[in-house]
C-alpha positions in Angstrom: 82.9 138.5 81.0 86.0 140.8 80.7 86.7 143.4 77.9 87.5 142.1 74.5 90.9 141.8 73.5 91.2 143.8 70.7 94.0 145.0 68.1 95.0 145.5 64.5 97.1 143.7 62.4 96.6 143.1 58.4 96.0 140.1 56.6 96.4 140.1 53.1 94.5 137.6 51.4 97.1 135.1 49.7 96.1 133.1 47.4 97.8 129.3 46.3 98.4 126.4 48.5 100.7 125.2 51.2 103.7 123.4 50.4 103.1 119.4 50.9 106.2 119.2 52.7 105.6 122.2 54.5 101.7 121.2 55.5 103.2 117.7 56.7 105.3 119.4 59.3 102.5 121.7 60.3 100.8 118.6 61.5 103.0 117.2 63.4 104.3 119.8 65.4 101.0 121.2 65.8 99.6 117.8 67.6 102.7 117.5 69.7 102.1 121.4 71.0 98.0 120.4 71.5 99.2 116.9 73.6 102.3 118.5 75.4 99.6 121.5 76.4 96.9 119.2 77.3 99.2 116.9 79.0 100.6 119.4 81.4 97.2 122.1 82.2 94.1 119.9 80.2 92.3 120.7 77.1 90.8 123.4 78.6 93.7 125.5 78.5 94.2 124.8 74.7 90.6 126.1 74.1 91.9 129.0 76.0 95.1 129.8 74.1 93.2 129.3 70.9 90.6 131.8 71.5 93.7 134.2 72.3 94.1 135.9 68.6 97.9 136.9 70.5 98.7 133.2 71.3 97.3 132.0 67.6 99.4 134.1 65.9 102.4 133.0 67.6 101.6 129.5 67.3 100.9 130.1 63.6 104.4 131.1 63.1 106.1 128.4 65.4 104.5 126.0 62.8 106.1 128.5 60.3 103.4 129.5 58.3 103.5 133.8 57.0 102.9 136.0 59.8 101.1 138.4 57.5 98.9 135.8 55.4 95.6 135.0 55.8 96.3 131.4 55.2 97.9 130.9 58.8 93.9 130.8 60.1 93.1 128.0 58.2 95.9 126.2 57.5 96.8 126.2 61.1 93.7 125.1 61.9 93.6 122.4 59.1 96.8 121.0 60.2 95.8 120.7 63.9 92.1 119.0 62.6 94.1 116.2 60.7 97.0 116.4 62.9 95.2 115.6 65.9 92.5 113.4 64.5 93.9 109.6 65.4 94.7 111.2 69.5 91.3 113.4 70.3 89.7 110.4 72.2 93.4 110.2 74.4 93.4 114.0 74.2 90.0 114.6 75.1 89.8 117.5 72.7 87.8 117.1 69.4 88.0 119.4 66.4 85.2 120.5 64.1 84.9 122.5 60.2 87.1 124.4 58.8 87.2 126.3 55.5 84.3 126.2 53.0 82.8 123.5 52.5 84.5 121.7 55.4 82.6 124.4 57.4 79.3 123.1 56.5 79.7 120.1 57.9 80.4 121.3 61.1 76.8 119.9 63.1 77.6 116.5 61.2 81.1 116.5 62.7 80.1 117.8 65.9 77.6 114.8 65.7 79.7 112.1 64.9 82.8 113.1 67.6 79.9 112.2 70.2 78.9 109.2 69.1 82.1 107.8 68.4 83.7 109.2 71.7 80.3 108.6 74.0 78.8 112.5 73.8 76.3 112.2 72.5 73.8 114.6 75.3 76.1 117.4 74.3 75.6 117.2 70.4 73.0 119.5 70.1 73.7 122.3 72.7 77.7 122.3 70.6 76.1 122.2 67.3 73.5 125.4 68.6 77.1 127.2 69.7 78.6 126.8 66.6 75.7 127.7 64.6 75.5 131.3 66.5 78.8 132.1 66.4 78.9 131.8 62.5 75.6 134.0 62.4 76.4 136.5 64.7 79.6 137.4 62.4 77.8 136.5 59.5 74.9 138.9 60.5 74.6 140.4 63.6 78.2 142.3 63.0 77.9 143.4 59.3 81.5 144.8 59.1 82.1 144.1 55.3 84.3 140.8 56.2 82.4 137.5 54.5 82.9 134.5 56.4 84.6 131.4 54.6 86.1 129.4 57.6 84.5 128.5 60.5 86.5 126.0 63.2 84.6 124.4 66.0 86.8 123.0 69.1 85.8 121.5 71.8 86.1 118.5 74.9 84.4 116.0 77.0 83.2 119.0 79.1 81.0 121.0 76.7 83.7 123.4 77.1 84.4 125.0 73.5 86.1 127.6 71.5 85.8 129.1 67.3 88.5 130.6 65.4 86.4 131.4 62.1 88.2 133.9 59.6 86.2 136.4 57.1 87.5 137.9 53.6 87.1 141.3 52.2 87.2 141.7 48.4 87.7 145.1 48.2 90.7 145.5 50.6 92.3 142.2 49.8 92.6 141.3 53.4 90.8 139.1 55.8 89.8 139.5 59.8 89.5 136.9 62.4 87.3 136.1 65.2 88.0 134.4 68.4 85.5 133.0 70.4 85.7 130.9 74.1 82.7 129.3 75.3 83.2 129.9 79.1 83.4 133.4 78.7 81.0 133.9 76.7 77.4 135.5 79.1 75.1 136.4 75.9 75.8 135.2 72.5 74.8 138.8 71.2 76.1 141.2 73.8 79.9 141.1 73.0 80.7 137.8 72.7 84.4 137.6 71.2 87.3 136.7 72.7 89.1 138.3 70.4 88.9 139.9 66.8 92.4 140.2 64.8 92.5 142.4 61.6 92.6 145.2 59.6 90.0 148.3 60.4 86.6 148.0 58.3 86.5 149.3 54.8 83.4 150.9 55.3 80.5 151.6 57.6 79.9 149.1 60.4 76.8 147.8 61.8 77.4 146.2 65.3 74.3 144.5 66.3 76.6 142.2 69.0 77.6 145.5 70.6 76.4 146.1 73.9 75.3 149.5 73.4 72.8 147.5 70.8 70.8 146.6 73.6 68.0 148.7 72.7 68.1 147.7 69.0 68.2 144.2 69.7 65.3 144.3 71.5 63.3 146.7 69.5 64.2 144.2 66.2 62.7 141.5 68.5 59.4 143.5 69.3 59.3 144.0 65.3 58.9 140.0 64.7 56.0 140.6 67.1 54.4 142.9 65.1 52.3 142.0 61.7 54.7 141.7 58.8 52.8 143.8 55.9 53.6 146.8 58.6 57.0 145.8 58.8 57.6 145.8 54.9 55.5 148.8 54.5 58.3 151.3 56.7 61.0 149.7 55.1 58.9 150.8 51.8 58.8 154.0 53.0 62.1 153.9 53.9 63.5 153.0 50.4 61.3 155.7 49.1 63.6 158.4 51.0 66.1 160.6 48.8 69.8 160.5 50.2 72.6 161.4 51.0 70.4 164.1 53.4 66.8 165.2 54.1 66.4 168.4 56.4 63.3 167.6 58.5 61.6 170.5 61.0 64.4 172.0 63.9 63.2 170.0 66.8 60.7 172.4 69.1 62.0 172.3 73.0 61.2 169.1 74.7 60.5 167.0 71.2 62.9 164.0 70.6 65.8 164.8 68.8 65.8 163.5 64.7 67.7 160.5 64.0 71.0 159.2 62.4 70.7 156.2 60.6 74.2 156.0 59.2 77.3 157.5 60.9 77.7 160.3 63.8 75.1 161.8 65.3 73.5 164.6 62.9 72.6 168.3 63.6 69.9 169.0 65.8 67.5 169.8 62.4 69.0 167.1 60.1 68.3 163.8 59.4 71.5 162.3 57.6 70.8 159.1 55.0 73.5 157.7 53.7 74.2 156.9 49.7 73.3 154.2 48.1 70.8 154.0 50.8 71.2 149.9 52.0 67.4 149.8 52.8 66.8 145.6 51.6 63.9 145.1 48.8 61.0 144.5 51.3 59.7 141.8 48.6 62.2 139.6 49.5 62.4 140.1 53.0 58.7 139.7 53.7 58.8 136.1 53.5 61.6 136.0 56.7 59.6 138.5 58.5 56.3 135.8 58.0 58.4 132.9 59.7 59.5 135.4 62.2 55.8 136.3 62.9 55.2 132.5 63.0 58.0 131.1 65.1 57.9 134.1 68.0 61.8 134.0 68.1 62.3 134.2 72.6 65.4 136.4 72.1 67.7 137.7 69.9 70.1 134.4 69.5 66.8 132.7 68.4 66.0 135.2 66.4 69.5 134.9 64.0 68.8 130.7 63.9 65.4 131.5 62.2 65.9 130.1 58.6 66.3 132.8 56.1 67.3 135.2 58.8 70.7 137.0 57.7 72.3 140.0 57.0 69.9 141.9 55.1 66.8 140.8 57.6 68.9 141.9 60.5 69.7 145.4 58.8 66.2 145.4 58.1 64.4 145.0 61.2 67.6 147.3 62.5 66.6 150.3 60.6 62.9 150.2 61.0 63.8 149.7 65.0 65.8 152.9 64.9 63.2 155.0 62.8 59.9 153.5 64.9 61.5 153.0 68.5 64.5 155.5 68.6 66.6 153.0 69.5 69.8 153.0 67.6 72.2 150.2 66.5 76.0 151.0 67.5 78.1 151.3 64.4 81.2 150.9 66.2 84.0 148.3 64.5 84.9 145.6 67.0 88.6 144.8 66.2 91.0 147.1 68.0 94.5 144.9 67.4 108.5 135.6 67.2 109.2 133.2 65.2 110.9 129.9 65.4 111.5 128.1 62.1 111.1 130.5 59.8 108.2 131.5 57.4 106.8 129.9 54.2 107.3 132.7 51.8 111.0 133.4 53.1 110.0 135.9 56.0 111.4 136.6 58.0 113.8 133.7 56.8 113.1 130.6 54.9 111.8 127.8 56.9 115.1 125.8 58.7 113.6 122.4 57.8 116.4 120.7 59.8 115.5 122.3 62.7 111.7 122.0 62.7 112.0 118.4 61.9 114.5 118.4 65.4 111.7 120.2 67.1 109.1 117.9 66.1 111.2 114.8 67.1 112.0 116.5 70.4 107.9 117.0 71.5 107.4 113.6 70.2 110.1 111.9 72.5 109.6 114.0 75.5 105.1 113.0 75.5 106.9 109.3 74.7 108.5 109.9 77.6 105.9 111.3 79.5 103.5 108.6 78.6 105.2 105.8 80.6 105.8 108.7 83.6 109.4 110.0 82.9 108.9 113.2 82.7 112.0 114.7 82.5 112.3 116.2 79.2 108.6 118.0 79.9 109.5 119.2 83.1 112.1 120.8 81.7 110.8 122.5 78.6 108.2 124.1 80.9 110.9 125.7 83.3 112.8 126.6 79.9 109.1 128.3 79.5 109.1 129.9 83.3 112.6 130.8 83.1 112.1 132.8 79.7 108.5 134.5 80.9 110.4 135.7 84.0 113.3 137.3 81.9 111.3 138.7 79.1 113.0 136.8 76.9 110.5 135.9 73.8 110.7 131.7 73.4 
């Protein structure tokens, strides 16, 4: 797989409700650009340009949703869902979750697209996929953003792709993750496509990192072992005074002391961090039990255990680091034109007028299409060339 496309670009969290008028738009346009891109290059490609947090953003504020609001995720993605809905057999594309609630019934959805569209061999390796992307950024990457939507597309292939979006409190502001199936080799050794936001608001812990490798595996080893020893170092562990405990300077040839939390310490210090996050072992010894009783194969099995989430993986993290030397990477993994307009009036109000002449245009030219006169397709796609070819933004 190729290097994550990363950025930065903050979403504030915004709180009411799209307009009615605004929402029934959204829908409309946002089908016609799914069939007039599935038309012309296949669903595949859509699943592409959705995992693109570039492209998403751009199509957000085509349908002229606020650039800078983290309602574009999932209103976007609720007005493609319902959109879309009466055309995914045609299309070939079927859509899945979205925010809250709706996200919990992704595996039934997932379920019930391949039974009514004849997919039913595919069900359970999609509902798997979805279920690990939502853990790994609900777990595996603890980066202070708490997931709320989660949206699972995907065709007659078993090709799919997850836009899920996460909120922080604190900071007011949200982060989203962008995930294509193809691309991805190992659901826990950088697996994004893309991940849009705002930097972390705190320490990061990165378990889907590839320099994680070690910790991974050394948190696997741990479900081997027997799970009173397991609680009993993260006992110990809890026990330790913070923010810093000088330990012995290292004599020549002796492995160099650790750092749980941050940069790598001093040669002769051992740097804690406060509060030190160290889980109550009571409550965590339960997990580690089904752990010992399941024998999770790898990693990705071992975040689809029951019970297994973010203070579990933190867990078997730090007692990895402090038994096996093998250190979790703490690294943050987000790096980071408009056509009608934008809800809240920017850059300008939405031109109603005009995206209703939009929509109508898309409609008539897959009308077209549909009956093999192409015209109008053809030549909204060398509008597209010609632009691309003179840098000019369409």
């Amino acid at each position: 797989m190729g290097a994550v496309r990363t950025g930065s670009v903050d979403s504030p969290l915004h709180g009411g409700h799209c307009p009615p008028w605004l929402f029934a738009r959204m829908k409309l346009l946002s089908a016609a650009i799914a069939e007039v891109v599935c038309v012309e290059f296949g669903p595949r490609e859509l699943l592409c340009r959705l995992a693109d947090p570039v492209w998403f953003q751009a199509f957000g504020a085509v349908l002229g949703f606020d650039w800078h609001s983290s309602g574009l995720t999932t209103v976007v993605c609720g007005a493609l869902k319902e959109g879309a809905a009466a055309r995914q057999g045609e299309l070939g594309l079927f859509f899945a979750g979205g925010k809250g609630a709706a996200s919990r019934r992704t595996p039934a959805e997932i379920a019930a697209a391949g039974e009514r569209y004849g997919l039913p061999a595919q069900a359970a390796a999609l509902q798997r996929c979805s279920r690990l992307a939502a853990k790994v950024d609900s777990a595996a990457v603890q980066d202070g953003f708490q997931l709320y939507q989660h949206f699972f597309a995907f065709d007659r292939a078993g090709r799919w792709a997850v836009v899920q979006q996460g909120l922080c409190a604190a900071s007011a502001t949200a982060r989203r993750y962008h995930w294509l199936g193809e691309a991805v080799a190992d659901f826990v050794d950088e697996p994004h496509a893309g991940v849009a936001g705002p930097p972390a608001p705190g320490p990061v812990l990165n378990l889907a990192a590839h320099a994680s490798g070690a910790a991974r595996e050394a948190s696997l080893a741990l479900t081997r072992a027997a799970p009173a020893e397991v609680a009993r170092d993260l006992a110990l562990l809890a026990r330790l005074e913070a923010p810093a405990a000088r330990v012995r300077p290292a004599r020549a040839g002796a492995p160099m002391p650790l750092s749980l939390f941050g940069d790598p310490p001093a040669p002769d210090t051992l740097v804690l961090a406060r509060p030190h996050p160290v889980p109550n072992p009571d409550r965590i010894e339960p997990v580690l039990q089904r752990l010992y009783a399941r024998r999770p194969e790898d990693y990705a099995a071992l975040l689809l255990v029951p019970g297994v989430g973010p203070a579990t993986v933190r867990a078997l993290a730090m007692v990895a680091e402090v038994a096996y030397g093998a250190a979790p990477a703490r690294t943050d993994p987000v790096r980071y034109a408009f056509a009608h307009g934008g809800k809240d009036g920017h850059p300008f109000p939405v031109r109603r007028p005009l995206y209703d002449h939009s929509v109508q245009v898309l409609q008539a030219a897959l009308e077209r299409a549909r009956v093999g006169q192409r015209e109008q397709l053809d030549a909204l796609r060398r509008l597209g060339q010609w632009g691309a070819e003179a840098g000019v933004p369409l």
